[in-house]
VODO-671677 format. One record per residue (C-alpha): residue number from 0; chain; x, y, z. Coordinates in steps of 0.05 Angstrom, whole numbers, plus 5000, padded with zeros to 4 digits. Example, Ala and Ser with C-alpha at 12.3 -4.5 7.8 and 13.67 -1.06 7.14 Angstrom:
2
[0; "A"; [5246; 4910; 5156]],
[1; "A"; [5273; 4979; 5143]],
This chain:
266
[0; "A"; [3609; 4323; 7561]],
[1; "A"; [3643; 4251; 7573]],
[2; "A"; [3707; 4245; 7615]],
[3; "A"; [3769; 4228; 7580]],
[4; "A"; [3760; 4157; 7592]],
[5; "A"; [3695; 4122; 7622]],
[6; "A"; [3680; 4048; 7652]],
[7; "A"; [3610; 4028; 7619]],
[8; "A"; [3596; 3966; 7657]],
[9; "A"; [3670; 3942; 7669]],
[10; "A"; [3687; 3955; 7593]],
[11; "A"; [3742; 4010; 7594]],
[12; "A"; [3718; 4063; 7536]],
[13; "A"; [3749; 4127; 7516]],
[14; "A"; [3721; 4191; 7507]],
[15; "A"; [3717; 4191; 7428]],
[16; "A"; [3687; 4116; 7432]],
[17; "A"; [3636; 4128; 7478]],
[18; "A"; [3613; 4200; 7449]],
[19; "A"; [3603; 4162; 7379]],
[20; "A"; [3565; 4110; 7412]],
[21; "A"; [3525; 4156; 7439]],
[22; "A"; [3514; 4193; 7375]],
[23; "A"; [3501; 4131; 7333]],
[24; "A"; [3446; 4117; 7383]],
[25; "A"; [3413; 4179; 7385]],
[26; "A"; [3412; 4178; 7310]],
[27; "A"; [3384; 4103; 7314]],
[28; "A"; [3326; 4129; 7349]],
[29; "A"; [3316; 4190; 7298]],
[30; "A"; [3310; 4139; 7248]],
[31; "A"; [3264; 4104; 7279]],
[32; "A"; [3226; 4156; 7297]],
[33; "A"; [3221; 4180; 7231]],
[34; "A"; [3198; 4113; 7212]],
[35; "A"; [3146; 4120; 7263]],
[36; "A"; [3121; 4178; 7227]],
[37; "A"; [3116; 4143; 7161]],
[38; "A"; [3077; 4083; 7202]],
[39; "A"; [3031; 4135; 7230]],
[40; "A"; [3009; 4161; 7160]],
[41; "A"; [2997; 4100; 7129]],
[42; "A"; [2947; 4090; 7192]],
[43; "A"; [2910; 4151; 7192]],
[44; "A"; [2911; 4151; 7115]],
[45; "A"; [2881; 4085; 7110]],
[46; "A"; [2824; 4108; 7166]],
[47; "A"; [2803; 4165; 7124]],
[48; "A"; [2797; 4116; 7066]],
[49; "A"; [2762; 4068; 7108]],
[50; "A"; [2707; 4128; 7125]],
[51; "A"; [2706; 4151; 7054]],
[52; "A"; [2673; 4079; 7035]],
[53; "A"; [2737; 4073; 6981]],
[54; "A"; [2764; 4009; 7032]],
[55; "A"; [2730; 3957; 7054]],
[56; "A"; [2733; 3935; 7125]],
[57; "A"; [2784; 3871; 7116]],
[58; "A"; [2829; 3913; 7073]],
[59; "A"; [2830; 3970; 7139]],
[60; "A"; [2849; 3911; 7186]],
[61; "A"; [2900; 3888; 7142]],
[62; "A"; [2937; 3954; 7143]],
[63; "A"; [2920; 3964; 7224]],
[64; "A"; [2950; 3893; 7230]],
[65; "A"; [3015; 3915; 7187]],
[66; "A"; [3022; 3981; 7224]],
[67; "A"; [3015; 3946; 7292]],
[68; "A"; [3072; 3890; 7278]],
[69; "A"; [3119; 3959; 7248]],
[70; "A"; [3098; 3998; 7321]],
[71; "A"; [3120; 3932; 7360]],
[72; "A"; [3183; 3923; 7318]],
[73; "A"; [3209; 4000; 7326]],
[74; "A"; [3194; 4001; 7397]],
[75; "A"; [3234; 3934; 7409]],
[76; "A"; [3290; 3973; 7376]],
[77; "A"; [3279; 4036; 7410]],
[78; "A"; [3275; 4003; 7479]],
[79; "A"; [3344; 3965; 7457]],
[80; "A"; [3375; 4034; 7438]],
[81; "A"; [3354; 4059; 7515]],
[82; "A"; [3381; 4006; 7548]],
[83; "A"; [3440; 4008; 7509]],
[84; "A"; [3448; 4081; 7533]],
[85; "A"; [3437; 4061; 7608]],
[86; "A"; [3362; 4070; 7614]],
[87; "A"; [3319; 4021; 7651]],
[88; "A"; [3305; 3954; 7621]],
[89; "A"; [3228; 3966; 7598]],
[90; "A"; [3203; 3888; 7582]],
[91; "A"; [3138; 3913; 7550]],
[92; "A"; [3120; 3954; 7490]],
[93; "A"; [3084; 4012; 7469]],
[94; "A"; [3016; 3984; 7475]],
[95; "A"; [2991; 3988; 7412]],
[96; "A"; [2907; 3987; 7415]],
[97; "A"; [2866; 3948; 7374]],
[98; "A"; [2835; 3988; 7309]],
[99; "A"; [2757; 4025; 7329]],
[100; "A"; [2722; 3975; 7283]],
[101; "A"; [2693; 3907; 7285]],
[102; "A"; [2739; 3875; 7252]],
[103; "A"; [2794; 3874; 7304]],
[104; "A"; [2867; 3872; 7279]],
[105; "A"; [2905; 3817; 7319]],
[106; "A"; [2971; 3820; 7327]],
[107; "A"; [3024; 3769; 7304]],
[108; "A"; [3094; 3779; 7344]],
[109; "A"; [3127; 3711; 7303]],
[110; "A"; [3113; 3744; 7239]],
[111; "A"; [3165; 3805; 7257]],
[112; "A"; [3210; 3760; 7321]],
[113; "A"; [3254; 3734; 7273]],
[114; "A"; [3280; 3798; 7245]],
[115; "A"; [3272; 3837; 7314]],
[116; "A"; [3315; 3783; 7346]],
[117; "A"; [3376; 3792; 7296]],
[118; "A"; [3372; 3870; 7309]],
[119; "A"; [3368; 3864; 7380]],
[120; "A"; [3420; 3814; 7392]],
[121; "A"; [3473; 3848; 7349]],
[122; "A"; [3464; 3906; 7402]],
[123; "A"; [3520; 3912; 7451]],
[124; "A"; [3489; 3884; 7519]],
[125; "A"; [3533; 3940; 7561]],
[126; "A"; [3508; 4005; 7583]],
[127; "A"; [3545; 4074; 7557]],
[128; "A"; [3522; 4100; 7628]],
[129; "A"; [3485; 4167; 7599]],
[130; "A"; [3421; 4164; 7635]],
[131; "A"; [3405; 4237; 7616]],
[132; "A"; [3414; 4221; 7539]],
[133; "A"; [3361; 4152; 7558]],
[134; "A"; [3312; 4202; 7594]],
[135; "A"; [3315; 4240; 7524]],
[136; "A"; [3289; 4182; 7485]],
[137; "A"; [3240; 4154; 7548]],
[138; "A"; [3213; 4226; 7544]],
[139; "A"; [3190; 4216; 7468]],
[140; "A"; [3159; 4144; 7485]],
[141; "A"; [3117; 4158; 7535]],
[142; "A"; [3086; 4225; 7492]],
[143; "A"; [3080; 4175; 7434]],
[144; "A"; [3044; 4128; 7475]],
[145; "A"; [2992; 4188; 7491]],
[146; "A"; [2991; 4200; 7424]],
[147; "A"; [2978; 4136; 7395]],
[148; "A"; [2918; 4125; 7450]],
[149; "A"; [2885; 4190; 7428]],
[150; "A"; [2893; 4169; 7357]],
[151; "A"; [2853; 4108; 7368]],
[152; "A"; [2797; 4153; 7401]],
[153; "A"; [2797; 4205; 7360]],
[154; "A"; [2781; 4149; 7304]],
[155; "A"; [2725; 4117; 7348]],
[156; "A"; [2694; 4185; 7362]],
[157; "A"; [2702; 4205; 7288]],
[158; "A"; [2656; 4133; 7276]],
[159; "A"; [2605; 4154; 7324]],
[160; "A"; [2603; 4229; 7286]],
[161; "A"; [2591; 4188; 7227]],
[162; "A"; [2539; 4133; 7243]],
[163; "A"; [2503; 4192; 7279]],
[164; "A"; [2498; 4226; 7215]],
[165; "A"; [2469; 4169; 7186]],
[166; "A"; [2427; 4159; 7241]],
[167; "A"; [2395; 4231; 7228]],
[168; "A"; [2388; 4224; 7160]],
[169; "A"; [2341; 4157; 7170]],
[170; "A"; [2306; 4198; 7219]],
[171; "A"; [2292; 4260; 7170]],
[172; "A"; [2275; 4198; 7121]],
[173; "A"; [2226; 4176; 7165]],
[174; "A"; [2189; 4242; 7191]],
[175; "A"; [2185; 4257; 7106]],
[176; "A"; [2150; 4193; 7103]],
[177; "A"; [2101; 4202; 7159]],
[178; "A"; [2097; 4275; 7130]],
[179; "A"; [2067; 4237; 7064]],
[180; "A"; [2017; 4199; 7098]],
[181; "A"; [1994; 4242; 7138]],
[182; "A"; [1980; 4298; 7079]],
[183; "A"; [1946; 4235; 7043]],
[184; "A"; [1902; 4220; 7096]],
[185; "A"; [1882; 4290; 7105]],
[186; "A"; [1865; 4292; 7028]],
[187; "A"; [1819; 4236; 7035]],
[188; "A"; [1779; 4259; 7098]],
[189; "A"; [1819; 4208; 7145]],
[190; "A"; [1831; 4238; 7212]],
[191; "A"; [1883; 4232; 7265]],
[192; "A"; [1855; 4171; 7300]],
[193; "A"; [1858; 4122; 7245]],
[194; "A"; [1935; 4143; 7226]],
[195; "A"; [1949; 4135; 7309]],
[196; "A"; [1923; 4063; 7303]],
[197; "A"; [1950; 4041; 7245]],
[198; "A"; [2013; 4065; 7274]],
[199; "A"; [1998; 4027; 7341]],
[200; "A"; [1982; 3967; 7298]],
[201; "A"; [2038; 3964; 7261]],
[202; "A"; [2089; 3991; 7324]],
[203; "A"; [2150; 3936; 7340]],
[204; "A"; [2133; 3909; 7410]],
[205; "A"; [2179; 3873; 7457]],
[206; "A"; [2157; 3806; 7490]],
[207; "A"; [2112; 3834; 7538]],
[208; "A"; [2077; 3875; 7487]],
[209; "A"; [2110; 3935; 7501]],
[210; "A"; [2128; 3991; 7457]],
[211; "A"; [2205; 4002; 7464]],
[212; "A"; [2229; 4070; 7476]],
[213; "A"; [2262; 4113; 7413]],
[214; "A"; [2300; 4154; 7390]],
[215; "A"; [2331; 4199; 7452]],
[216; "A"; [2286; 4167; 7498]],
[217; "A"; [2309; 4085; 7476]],
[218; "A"; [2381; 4121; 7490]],
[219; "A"; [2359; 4142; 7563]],
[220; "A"; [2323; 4085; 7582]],
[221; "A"; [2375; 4040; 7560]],
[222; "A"; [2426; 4076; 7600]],
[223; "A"; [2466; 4118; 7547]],
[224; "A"; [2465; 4184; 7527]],
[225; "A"; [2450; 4211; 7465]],
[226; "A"; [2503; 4248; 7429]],
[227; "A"; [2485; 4305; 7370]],
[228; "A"; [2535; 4310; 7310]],
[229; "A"; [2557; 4380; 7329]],
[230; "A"; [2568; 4347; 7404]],
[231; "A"; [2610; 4283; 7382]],
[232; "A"; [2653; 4338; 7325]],
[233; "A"; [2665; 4378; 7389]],
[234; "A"; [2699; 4317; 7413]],
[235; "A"; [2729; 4304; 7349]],
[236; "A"; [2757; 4374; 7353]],
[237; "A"; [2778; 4370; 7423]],
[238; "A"; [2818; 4307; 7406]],
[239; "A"; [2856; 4331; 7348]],
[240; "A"; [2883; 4387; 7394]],
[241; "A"; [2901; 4351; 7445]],
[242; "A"; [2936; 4312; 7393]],
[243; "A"; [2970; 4377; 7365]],
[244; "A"; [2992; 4397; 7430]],
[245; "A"; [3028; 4321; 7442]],
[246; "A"; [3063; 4329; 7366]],
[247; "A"; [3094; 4389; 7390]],
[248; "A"; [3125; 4369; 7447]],
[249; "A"; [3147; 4308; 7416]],
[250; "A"; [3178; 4354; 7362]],
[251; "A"; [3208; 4403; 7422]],
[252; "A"; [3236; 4325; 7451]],
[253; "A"; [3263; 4311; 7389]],
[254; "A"; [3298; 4393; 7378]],
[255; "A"; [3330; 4368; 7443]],
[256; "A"; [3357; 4302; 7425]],
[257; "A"; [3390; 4341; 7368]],
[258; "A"; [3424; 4397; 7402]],
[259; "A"; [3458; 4337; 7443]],
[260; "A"; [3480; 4312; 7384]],
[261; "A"; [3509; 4379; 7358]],
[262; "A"; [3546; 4385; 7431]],
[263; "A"; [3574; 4306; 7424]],
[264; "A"; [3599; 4323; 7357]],
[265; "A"; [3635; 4387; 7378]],
């Protein structure tokens, strides 16, 4: 609890003032954060879209671009609202990471500085001197800065599920193919070596007239390693957990910040 009267950086307050500004913070930064959430479903709603075919890759920027301007924006207000309760300054963001496809959302910061300047400058530039009800809302920042980086690569990894799946289905598509021809050329008395050469013939070479690698062995020689579906849903899997596990200590964070409401209150 406050003292009967408190100094917050030379400004005299008393006890009622300062517990209300406290309050109004805390419930600031519940607002926000429960804008966050709605910011956070618009993202992840638009990425399943975006898999699903039913959005095209400019319309998926455009949203990543939007959400990324609204995560800026809420954390400039959220950093205010610490300060304001006698956390550290923080000068930078949440950094928000670029969206897992090639068409790269860039961020703006003068489409949203105009509005994010009159917010921040009607905030009272003195500290309330509660440190422990800052560490409260520095807690949930840095969890929602895990969470938003294991967002981004659980999409990635979800992309590389996906275009590995595609990649097998060519493949079966292919071995069907050669299946064909080679039950044709058996019909008609055409043995193994003719298929080999006209295989060899027709085989994609590289400027020294080699025969690239593929398949798992293109992956090897060039470095990488080959991922299965079932290996890169593992990951996928192992992701959303982790990402589970983050939501629920941001929601134990967030139980917190509202018992210290109810005891402000009291």
């Amino acid at each position: 609890m406050v003292n009967a009267t408190a100094t917050a950086n030379g400004i005299h307050l008393d006890q009622e003032t300062r517990s209300k500004e406290i309050v109004a913070s805390l419930r600031g930064f519940l607002k926000h954060q429960t804008e966050r959430v709605s910011l956070y479903k618009e993202f992840n709603d638009a990425f399943k879209e975006y898999v699903a075919k039913r959005m095209t890759q400019e319309e998926y920027a455009t949203i990543c671009r939007i959400v990324t301007e609204g995560f800026v924006e809420l954390s400039i207000e959220i950093l205010a609202l610490e300060s304001h309760l006698g956390g550290h300054a923080h000068a930078s963001t949440i950094n928000v990471l670029a969206p897992p496809t090639t068409a790269t959302a860039t961020n703006d910061p003068s489409a949203s500085s105009g509005q994010s300047s009159t917010n921040t400058s009607s905030r009272r530039n003195y500290s309330l001197d509660s440190p422990e009800h800052a560490q409260l809302i520095r807690e949930v920042q840095l969890l929602e800065k895990q969470k938003l980086a294991l967002t981004v690569q659980g999409q990635k990894w979800v992309l590389e599920k996906e275009a590995q799946v595609a990649q097998d289905i060519r493949d079966q598509e292919a071995e069907l193919q050669a299946d064909r021809v080679v039950g044709s050329d058996e019909e008609n008395g055409e043995g193994a070596e003719q298929i080999e050469s006209e295989v060899q013939a027709t085989a994609v070479h590289d400027a020294e007239g080699r025969t690239p690698p593929q398949g798992a062995s293109a992956a090897v020689a060039n470095g990488g390693v080959k991922l299965t579906v079932e290996e890169w849903q593992a990951k996928v899997d192992e992701n959303r957990n982790s990402l589970n596990g983050i939501v629920e200590e941001i929601n134990d964070k967030l139980a917190d910040i509202q018992e210290a409401i109810a005891v402000l209150v009291l």
